[in-house]
C-alpha positions as CSV (number, residue, x, y, z in Angstrom):
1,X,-18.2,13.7,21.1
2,X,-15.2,11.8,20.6
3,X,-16.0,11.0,16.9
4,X,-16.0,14.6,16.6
5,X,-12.4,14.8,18.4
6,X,-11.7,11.9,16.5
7,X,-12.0,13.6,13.3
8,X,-10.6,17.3,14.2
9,X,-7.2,15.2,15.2
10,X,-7.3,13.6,12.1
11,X,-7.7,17.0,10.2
12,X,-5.1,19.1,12.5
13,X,-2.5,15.9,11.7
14,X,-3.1,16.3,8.2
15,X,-2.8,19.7,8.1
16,X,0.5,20.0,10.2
17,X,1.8,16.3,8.2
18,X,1.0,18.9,4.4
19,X,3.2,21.5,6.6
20,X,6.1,19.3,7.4
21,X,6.3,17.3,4.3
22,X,5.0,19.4,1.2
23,X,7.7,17.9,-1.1
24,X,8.6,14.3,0.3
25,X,4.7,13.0,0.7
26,X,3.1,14.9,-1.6
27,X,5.1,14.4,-5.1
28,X,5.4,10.6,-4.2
29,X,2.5,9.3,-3.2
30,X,-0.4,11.9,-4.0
31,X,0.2,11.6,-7.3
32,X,0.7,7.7,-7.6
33,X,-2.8,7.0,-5.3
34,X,-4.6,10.4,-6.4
35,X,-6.3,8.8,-9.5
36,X,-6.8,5.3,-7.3
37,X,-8.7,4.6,-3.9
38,X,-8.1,6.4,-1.2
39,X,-4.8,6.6,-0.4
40,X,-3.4,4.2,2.1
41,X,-0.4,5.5,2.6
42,X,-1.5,8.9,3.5
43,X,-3.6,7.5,6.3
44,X,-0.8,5.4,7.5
45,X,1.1,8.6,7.2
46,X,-1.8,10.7,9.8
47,X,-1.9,7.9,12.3
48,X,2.0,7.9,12.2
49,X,2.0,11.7,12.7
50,X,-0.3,11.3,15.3
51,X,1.4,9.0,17.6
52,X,4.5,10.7,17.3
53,X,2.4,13.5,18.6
54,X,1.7,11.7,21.9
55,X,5.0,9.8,22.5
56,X,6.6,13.4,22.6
């Protein structure tokens, strides 16, 4: 159960992170990592989003 949770926080961050920041995240680093590995920065970016989520 808390993989599942896991995963649905990860989704809703992502989700609210492509809401916030279309232009800033998106034209930077999708573009640079899209044709690489997975993105680091983007993950980075959800585990940011989510903390700030629980420190406020």
């Amino acid at each position: 159960v808390s993989a599942m949770e896991n995963m649905t926080e990860k989704l809703e961050s992502f989700s609210a992170l492509k809401l916030d920041a279309p232009n800033s995240l998106q034209h930077s680093s999708h573009h640079l990592f899209n044709f690489r590995s997975p993105p680091p920065s983007l993950s980075d970016a959800i585990l940011r989003k989510g903390k700030e989520r629980y420190t406020c």
